[in-house]
py3Dmol code that shows the C-alpha trace and the ligand (Angstrom):
import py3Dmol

protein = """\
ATOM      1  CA  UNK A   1       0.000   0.000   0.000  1.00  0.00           C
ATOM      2  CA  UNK A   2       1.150   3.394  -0.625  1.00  0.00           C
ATOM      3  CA  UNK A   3       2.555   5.603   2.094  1.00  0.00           C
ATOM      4  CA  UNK A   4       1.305   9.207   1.663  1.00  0.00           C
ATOM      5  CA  UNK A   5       2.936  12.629   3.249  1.00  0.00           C
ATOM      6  CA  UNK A   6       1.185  15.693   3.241  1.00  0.00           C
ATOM      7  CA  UNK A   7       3.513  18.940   4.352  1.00  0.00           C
ATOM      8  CA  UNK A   8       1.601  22.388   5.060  1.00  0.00           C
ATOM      9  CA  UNK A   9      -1.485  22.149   7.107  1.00  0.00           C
ATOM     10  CA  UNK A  10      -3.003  25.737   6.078  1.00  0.00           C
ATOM     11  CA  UNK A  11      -6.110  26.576   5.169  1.00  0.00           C
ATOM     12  CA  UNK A  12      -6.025  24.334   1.976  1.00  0.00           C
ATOM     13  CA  UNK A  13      -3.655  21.766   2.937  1.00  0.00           C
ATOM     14  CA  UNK A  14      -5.813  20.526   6.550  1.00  0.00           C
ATOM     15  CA  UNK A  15      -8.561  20.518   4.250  1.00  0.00           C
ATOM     16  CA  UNK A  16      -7.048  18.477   1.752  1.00  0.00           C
ATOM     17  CA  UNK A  17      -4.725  16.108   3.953  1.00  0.00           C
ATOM     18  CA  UNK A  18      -8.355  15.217   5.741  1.00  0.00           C
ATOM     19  CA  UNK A  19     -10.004  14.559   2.175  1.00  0.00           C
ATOM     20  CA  UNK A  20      -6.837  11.466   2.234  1.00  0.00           C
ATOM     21  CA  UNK A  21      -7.217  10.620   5.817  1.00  0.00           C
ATOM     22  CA  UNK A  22     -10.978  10.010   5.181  1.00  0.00           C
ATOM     23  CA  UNK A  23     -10.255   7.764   2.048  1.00  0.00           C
ATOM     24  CA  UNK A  24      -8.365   5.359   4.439  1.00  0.00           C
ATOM     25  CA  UNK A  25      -4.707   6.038   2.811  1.00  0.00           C
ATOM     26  CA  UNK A  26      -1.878   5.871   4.878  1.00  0.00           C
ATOM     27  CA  UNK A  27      -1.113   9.049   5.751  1.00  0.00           C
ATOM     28  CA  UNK A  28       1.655  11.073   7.634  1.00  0.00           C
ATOM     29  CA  UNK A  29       2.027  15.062   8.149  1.00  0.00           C
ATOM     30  CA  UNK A  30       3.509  17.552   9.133  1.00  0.00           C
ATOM     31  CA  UNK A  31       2.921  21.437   9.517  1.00  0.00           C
ATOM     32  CA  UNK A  32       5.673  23.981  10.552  1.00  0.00           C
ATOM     33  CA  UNK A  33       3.213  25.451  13.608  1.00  0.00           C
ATOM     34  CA  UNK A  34       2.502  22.654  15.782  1.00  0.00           C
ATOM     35  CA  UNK A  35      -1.027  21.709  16.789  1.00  0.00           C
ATOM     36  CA  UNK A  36      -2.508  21.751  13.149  1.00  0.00           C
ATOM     37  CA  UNK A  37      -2.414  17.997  12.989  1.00  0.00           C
ATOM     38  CA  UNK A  38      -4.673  17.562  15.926  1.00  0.00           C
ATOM     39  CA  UNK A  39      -7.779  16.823  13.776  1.00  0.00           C
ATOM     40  CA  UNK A  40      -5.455  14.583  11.478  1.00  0.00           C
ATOM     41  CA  UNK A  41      -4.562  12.440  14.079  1.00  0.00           C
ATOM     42  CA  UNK A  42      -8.352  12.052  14.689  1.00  0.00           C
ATOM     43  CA  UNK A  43      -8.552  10.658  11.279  1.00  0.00           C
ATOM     44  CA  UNK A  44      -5.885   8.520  11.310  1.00  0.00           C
ATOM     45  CA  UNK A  45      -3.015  10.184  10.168  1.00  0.00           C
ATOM     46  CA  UNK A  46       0.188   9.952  11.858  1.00  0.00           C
ATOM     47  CA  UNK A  47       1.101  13.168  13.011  1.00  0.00           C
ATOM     48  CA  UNK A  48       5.782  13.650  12.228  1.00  0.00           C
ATOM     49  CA  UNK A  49       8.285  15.556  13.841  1.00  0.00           C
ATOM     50  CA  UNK A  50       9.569  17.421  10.816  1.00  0.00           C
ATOM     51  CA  UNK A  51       9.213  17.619   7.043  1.00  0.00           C
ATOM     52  CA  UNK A  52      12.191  15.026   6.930  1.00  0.00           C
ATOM     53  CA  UNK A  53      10.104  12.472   8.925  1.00  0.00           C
ATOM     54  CA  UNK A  54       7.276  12.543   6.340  1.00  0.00           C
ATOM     55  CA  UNK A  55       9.593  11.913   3.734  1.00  0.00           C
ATOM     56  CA  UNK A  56      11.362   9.726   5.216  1.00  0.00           C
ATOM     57  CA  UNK A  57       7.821   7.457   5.849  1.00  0.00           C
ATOM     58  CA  UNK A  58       6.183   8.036   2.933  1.00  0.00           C
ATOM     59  CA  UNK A  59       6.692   6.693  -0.613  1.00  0.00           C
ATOM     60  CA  UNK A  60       4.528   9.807  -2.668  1.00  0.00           C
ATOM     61  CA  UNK A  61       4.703  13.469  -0.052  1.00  0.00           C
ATOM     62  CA  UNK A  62       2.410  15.964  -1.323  1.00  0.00           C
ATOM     63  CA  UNK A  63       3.374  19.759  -0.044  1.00  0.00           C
ATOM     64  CA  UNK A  64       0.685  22.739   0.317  1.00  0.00           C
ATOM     65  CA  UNK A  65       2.603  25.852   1.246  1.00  0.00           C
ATOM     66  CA  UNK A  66       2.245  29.246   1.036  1.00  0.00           C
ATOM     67  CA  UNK A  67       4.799  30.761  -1.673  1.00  0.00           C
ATOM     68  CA  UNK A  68       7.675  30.702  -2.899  1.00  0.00           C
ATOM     69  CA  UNK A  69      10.127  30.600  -0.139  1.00  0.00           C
ATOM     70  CA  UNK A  70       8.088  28.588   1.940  1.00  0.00           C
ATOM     71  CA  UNK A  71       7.986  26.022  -0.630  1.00  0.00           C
ATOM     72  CA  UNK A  72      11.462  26.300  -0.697  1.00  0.00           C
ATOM     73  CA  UNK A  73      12.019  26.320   2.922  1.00  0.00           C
ATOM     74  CA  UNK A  74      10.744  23.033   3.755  1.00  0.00           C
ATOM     75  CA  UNK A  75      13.036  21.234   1.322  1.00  0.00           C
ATOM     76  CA  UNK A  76      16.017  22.758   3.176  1.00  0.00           C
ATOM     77  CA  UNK A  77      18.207  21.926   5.934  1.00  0.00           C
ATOM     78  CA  UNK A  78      18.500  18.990   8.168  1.00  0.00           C
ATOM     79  CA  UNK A  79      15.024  18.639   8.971  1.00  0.00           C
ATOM     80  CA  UNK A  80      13.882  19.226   5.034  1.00  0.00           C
ATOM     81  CA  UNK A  81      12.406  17.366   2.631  1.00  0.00           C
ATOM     82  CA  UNK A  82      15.559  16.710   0.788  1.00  0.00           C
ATOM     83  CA  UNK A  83      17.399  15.275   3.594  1.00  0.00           C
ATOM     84  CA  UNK A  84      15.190  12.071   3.073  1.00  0.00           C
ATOM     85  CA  UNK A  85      14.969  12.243  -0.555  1.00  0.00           C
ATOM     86  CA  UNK A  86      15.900   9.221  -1.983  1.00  0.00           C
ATOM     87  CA  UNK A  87      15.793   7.249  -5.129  1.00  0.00           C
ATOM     88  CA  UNK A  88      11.893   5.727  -5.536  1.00  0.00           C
ATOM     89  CA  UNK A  89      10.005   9.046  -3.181  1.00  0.00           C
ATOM     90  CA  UNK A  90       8.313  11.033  -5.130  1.00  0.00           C
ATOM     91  CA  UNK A  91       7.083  14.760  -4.270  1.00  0.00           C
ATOM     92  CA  UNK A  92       4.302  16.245  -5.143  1.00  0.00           C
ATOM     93  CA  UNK A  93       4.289  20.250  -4.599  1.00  0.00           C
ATOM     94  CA  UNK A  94       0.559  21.806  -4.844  1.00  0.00           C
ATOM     95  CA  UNK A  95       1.788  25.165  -3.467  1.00  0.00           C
ATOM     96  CA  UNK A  96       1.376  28.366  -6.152  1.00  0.00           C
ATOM     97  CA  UNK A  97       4.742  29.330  -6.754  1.00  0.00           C
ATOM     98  CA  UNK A  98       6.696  30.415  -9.695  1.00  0.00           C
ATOM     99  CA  UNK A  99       8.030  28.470 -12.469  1.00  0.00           C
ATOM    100  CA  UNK A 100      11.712  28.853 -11.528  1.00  0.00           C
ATOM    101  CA  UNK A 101      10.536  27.720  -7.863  1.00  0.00           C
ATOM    102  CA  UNK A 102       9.275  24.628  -9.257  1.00  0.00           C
ATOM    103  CA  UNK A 103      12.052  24.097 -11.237  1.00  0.00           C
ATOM    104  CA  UNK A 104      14.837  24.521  -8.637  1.00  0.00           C
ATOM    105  CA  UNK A 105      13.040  22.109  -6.171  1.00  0.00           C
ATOM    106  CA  UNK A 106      12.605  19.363  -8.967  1.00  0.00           C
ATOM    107  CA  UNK A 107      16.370  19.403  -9.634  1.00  0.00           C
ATOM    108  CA  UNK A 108      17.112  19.487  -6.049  1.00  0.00           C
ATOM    109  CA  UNK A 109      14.917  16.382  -5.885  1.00  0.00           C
ATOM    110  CA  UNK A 110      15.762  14.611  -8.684  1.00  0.00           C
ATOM    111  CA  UNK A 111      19.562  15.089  -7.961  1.00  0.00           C
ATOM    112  CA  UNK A 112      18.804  12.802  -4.702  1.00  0.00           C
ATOM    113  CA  UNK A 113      17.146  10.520  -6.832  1.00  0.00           C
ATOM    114  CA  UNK A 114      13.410  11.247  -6.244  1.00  0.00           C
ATOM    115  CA  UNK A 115      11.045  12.223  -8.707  1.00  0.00           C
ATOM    116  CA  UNK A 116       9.257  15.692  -8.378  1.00  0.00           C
ATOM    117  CA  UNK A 117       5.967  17.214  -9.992  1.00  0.00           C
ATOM    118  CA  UNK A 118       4.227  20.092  -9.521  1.00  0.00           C
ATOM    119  CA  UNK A 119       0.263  20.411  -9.133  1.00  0.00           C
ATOM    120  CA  UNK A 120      -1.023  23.852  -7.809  1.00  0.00           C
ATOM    121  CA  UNK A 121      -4.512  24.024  -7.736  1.00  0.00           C
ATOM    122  CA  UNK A 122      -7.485  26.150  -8.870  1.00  0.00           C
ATOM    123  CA  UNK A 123     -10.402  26.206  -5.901  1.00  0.00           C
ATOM    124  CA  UNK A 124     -10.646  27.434  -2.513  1.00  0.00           C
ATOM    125  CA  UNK A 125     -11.464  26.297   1.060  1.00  0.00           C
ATOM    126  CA  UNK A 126     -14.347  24.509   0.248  1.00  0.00           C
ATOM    127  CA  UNK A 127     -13.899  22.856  -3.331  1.00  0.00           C
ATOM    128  CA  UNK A 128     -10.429  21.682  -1.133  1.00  0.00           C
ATOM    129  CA  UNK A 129     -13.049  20.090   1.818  1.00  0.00           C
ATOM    130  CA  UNK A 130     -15.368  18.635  -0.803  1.00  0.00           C
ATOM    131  CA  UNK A 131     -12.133  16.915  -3.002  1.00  0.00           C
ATOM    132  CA  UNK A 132     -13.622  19.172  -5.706  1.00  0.00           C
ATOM    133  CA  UNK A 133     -10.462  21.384  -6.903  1.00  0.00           C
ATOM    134  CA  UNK A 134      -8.997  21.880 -10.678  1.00  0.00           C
ATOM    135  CA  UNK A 135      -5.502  20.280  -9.917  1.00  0.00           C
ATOM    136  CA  UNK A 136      -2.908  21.950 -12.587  1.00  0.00           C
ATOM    137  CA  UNK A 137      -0.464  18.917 -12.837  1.00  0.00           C
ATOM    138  CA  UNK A 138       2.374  19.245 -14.855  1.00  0.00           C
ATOM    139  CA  UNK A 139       6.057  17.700 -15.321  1.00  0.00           C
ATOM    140  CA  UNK A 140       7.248  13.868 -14.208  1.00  0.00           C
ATOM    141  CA  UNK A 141       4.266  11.579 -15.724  1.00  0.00           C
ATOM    142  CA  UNK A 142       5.200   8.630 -14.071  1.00  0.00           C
ATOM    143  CA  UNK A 143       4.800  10.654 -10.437  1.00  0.00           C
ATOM    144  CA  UNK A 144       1.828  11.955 -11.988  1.00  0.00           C
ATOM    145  CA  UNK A 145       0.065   8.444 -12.519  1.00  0.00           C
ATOM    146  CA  UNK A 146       1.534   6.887  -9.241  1.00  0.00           C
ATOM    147  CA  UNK A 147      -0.417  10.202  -7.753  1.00  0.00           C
ATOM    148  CA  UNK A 148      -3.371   9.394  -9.315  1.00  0.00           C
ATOM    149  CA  UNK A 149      -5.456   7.735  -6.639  1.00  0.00           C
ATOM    150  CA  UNK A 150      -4.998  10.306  -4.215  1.00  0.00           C
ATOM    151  CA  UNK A 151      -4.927  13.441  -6.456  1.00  0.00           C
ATOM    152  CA  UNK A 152      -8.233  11.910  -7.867  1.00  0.00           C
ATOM    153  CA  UNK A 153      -9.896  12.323  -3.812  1.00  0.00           C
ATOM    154  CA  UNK A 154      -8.310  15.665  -4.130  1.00  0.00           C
ATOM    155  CA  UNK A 155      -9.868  17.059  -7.152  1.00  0.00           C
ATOM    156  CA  UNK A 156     -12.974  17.184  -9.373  1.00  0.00           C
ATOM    157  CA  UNK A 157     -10.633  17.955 -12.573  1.00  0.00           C
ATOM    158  CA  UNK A 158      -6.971  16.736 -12.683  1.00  0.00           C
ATOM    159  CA  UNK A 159      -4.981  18.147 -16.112  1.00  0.00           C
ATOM    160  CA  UNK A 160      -1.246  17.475 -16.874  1.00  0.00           C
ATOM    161  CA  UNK A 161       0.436  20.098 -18.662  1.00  0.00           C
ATOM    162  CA  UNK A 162       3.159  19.350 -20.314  1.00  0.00           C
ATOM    163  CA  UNK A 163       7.047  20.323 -18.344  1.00  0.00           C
ATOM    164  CA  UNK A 164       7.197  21.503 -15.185  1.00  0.00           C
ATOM    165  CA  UNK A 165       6.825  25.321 -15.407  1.00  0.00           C
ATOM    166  CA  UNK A 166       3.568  24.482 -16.831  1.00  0.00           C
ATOM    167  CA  UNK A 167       1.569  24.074 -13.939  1.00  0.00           C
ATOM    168  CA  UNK A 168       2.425  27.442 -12.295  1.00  0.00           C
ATOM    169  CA  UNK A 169       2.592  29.226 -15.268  1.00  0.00           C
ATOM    170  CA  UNK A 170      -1.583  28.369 -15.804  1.00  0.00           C
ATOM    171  CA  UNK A 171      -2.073  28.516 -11.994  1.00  0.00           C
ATOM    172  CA  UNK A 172      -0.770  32.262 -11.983  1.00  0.00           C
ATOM    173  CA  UNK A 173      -2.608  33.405 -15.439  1.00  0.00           C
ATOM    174  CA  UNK A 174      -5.670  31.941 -13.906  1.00  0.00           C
ATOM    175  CA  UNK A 175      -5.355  33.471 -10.276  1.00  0.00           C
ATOM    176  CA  UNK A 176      -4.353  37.132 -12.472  1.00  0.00           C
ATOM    177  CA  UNK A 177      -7.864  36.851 -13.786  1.00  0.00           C
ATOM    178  CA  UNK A 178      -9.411  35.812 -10.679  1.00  0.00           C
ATOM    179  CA  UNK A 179      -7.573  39.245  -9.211  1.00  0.00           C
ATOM    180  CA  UNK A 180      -8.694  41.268 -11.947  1.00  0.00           C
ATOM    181  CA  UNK A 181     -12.339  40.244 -11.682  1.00  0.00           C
ATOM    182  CA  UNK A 182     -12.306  40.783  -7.758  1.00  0.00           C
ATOM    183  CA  UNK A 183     -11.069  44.214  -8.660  1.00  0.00           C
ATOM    184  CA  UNK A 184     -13.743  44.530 -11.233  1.00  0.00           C
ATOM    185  CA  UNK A 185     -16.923  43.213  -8.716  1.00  0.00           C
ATOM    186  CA  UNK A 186     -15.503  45.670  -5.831  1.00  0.00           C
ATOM    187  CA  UNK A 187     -15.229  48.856  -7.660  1.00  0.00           C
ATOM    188  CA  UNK A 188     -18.567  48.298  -9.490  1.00  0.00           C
ATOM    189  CA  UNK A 189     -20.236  47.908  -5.788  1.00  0.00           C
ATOM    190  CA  UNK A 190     -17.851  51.098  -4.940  1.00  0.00           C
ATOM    191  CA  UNK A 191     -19.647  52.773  -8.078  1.00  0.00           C
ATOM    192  CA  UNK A 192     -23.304  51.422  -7.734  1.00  0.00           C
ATOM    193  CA  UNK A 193     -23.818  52.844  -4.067  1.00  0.00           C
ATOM    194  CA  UNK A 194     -21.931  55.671  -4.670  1.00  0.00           C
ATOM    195  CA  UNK A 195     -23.839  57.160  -7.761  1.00  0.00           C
ATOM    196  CA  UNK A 196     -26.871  56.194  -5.792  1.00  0.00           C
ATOM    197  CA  UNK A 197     -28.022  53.048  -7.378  1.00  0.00           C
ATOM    198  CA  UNK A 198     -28.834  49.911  -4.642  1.00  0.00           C
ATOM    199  CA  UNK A 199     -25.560  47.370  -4.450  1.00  0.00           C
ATOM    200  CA  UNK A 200     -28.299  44.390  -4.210  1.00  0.00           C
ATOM    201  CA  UNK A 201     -29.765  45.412  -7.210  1.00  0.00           C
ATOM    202  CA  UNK A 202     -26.304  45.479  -9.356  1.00  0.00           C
ATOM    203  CA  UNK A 203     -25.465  41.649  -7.699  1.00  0.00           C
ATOM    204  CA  UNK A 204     -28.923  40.964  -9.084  1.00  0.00           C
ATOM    205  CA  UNK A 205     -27.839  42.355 -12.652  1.00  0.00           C
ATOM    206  CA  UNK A 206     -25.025  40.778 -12.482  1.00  0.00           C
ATOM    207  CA  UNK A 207     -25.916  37.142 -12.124  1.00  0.00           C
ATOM    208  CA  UNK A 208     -28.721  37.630 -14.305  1.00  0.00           C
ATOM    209  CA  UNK A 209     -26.978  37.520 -17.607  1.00  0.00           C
ATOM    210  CA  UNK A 210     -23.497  36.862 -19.162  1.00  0.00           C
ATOM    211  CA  UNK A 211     -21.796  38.047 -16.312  1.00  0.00           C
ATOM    212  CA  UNK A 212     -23.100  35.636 -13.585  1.00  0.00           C
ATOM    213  CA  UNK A 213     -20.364  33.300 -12.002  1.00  0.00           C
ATOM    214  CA  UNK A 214     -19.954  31.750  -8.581  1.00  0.00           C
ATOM    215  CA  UNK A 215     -17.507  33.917  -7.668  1.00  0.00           C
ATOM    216  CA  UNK A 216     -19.615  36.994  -8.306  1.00  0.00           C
ATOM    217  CA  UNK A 217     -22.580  35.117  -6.719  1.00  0.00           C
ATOM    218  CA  UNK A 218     -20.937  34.109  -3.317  1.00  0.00           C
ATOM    219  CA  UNK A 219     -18.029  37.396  -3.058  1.00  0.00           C
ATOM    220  CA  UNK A 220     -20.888  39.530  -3.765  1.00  0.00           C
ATOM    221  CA  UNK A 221     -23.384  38.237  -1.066  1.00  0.00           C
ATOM    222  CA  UNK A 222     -20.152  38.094   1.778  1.00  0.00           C
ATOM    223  CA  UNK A 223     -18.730  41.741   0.574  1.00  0.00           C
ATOM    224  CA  UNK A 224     -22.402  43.403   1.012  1.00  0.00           C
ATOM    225  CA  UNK A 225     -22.887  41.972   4.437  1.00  0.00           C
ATOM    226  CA  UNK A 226     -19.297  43.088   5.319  1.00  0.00           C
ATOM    227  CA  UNK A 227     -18.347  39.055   5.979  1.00  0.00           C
ATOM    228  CA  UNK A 228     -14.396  38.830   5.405  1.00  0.00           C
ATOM    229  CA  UNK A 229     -14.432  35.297   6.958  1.00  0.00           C
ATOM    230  CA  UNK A 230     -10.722  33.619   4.897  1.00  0.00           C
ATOM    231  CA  UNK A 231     -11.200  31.089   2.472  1.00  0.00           C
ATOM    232  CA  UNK A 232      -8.188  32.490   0.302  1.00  0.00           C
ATOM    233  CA  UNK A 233      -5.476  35.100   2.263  1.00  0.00           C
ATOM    234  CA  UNK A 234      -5.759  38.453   0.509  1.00  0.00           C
ATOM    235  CA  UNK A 235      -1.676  38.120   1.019  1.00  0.00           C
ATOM    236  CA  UNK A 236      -1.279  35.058  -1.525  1.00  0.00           C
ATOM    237  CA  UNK A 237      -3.916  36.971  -3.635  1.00  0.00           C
ATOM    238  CA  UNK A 238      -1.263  39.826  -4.010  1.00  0.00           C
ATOM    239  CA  UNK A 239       1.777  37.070  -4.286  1.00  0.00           C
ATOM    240  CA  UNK A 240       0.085  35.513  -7.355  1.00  0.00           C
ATOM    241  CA  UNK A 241      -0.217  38.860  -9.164  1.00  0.00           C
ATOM    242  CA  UNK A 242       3.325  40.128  -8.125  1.00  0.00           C
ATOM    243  CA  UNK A 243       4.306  36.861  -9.544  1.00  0.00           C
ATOM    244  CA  UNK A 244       1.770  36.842 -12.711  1.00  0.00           C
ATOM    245  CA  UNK A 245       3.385  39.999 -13.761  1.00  0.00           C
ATOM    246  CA  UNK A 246       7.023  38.454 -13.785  1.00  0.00           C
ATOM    247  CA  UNK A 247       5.489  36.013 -15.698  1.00  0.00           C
ATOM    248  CA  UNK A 248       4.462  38.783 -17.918  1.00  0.00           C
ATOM    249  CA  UNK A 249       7.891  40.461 -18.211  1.00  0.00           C
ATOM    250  CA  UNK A 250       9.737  37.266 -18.208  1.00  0.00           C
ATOM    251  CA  UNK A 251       7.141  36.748 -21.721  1.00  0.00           C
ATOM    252  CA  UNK A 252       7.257  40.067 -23.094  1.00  0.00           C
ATOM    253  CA  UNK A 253       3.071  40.647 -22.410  1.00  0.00           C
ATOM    254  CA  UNK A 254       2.316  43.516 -21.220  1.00  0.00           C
ATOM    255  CA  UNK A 255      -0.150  43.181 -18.363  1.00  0.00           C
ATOM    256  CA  UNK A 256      -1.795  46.843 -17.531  1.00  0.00           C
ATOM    257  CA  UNK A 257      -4.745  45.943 -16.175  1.00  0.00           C
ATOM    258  CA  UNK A 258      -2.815  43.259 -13.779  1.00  0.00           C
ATOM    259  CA  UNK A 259      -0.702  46.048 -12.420  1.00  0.00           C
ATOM    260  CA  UNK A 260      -3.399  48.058 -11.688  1.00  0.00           C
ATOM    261  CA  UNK A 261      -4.755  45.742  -9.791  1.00  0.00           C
ATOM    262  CA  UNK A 262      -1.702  44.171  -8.033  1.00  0.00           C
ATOM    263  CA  UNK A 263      -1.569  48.277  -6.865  1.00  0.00           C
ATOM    264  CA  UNK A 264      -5.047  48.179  -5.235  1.00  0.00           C
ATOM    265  CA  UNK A 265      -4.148  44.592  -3.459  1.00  0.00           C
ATOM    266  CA  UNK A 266      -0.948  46.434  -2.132  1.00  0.00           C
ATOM    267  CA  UNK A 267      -3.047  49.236  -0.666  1.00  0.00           C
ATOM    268  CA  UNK A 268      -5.398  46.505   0.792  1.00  0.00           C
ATOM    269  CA  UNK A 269      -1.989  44.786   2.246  1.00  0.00           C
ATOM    270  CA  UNK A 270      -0.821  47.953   3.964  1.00  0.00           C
ATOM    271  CA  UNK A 271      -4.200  48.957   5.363  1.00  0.00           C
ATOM    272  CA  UNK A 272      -3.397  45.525   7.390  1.00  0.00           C
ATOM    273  CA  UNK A 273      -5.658  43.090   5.989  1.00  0.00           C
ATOM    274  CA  UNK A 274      -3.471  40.410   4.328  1.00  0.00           C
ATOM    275  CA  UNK A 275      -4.789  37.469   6.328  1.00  0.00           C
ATOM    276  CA  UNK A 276      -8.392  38.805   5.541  1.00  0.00           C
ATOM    277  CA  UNK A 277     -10.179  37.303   2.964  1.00  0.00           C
ATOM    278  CA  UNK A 278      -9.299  38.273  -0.541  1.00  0.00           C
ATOM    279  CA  UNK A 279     -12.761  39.751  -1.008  1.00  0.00           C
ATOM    280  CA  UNK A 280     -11.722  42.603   1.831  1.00  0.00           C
ATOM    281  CA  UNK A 281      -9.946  43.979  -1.312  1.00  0.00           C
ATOM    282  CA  UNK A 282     -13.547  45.769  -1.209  1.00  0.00           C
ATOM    283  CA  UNK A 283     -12.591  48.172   1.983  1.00  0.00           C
ATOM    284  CA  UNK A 284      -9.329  49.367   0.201  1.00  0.00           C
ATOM    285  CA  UNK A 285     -11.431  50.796  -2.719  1.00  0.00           C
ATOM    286  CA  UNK A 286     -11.996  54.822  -2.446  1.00  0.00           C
ATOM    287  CA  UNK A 287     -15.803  55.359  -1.532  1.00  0.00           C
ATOM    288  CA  UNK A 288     -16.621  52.010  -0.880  1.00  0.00           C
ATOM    289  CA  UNK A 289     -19.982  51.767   1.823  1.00  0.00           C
ATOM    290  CA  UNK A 290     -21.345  48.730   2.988  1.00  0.00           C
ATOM    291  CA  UNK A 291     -24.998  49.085   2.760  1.00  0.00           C
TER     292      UNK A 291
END
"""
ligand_1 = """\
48
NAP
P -2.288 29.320 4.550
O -3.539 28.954 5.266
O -1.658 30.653 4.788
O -1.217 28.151 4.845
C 0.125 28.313 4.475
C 0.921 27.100 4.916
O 2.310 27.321 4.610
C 0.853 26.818 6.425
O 0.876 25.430 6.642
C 2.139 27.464 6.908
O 2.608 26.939 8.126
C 3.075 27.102 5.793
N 4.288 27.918 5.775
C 4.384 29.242 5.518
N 5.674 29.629 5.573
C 6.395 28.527 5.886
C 7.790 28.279 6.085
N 8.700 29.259 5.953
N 8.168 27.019 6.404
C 7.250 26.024 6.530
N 5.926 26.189 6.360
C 5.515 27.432 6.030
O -2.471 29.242 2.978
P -3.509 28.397 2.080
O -4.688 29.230 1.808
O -3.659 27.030 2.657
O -2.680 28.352 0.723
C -1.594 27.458 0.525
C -1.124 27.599 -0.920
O -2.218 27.279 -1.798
C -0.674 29.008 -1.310
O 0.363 28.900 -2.243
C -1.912 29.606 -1.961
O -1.589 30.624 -2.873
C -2.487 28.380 -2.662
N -3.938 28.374 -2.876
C -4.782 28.826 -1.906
C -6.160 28.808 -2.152
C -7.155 29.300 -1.137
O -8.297 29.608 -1.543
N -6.845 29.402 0.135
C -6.649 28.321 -3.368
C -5.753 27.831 -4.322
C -4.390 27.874 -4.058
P 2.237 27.654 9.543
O 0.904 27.081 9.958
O 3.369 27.276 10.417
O 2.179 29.148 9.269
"""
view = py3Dmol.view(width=600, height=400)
view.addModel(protein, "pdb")
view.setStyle({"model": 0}, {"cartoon": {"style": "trace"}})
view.addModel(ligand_1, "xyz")
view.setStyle({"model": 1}, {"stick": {}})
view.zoomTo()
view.show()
């Protein structure tokens, strides 16, 4: 039977790490902040004294962290990830990071011998609870189809594409998007109350026709009643743009809407409210009233 590790017990990775507990896979983790295991352990899971130790007991280790240098942080040192990589462990990093990020840690893993692939995923705090994500695979395909059975209780929708790079690179265009249209929904509520038309009636507008999406449809609902409750950290919001737009310079594409944006989430960041939901982007817009 395979031995799974999952690293990062955040928001998305205790929510996730559960979804494989529940499915009856052997499971070890590990979070940097004791204590996040606790429900884990409830489920099963064997709860390890370092990132090393869930390497070192697991035959596929999954990783959910919060950028870049987190993901990088956890391979290092004695206690890292790469201090029990070995030739047949594979690693499976979910985090959204950049391409180079992804790259460095696959040759750092495959130099030990392991096999590495990236899979950051599209969805949020509940699509990660109900095993319903987009997982953005991409790189080592025999990792990839060893990963299979658990990435499948993981996600609803599980793509690989292509080299590694791949994954992160669709993980941030997506995300700059998301950002944008966050933007978008906030300053049209900003606008609607403050040229004296009624916020519910825009929402209602809004999901009426071409522009209806979930996001809209549930951001819209919690932003009017002033409910900032975090599924996704306005802080990793603002990572994924600041790293979208090296993307963009690292491809030549201009991206002036994305900067724009990535402004507004840095005014939201120093009015304090980077662990806030993303959708509190909303009290950093000029005029903006909650009904
Ligand atoms: P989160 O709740 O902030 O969790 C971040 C995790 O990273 C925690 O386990 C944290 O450990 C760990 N971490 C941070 N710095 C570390 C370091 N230097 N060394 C070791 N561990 C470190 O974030 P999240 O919402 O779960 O997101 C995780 C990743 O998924 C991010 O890359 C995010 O962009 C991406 N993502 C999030 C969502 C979402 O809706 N939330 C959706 C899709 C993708 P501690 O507990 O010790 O701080």
């Amino acid at each position: 039977m395979t031995r799974y590790g999952f690293i990062g017990l955040g928001i998305m990775g205790s929510a996730m790490a559960a979804n494989l507990a529940r499915a009856g896979f052997d499971l070890t983790v590990w979070n940097r902040t004791p204590g996040r295991g606790a429900e884990l352990e409830g489920l099963g899971a064997t709860v390890a004294a370092s990132a090393r130790q869930v390497v070192a007991d697991s035959d596929i280790t999954f990783a959910m962290l919060a950028d870049p240098a987190a993901a990088r942080a956890v391979c290092d040192g004695d206690a890292g990830v790469l201090a029990a990589m070995a030739p047949g462990k594979g690693y499976v990093d979910m985090s959204t990071v950049d391409p180079a990020t992804a790259l460095a840690i696959e040759e750092q893993v495959t130099r030990r011998g392991g096999a590495f692939l990236e899979a950051p995923v599209s969805g949020s705090r509940k699509p990660a609870e109900e095993g319903s994500l987009i997982i953005l695979a991409a790189g080592n395909r025999d990792l990839y189809d060893r990963s299979l059975p658990a990435l499948e209780r993981l996600g609803k929708k599980i793509m690989h594409l292509g080299p590694t790079g791949n994954g992160a690179r669709m993980k941030l265009v997506v995300n700059m998007v998301m950002g944008q249209m966050m933007a978008g929904l906030c300053e049209g509520m900003a606008l609607a109350g403050a040229s004296g038309l009624g916020v519910p009636d825009l929402l209602e507008v809004l999901d009426a026709g071409a522009l209806a999406n979930p996001m809209f449809r549930l951001k819209g609902g919690l932003i009017q009643r002033g409910d900032f409750t975090t599924s996704f950290p306005l802080k990793h919001m603002q990572k994924d743009l600041r790293l979208a737009l090296a993307l963009g310079e690292q491809s030549g594409q201009p991206l002036f809407a994305a900067a724009a944006t990535n402004e507004l989430f840095k005014r939201a960041l120093a009015l304090g409210l980077g662990t806030a939901d993303f959708s509190a982007l909303a009290s950093a817009v000029d005029g903006f009233r909650r009904p």
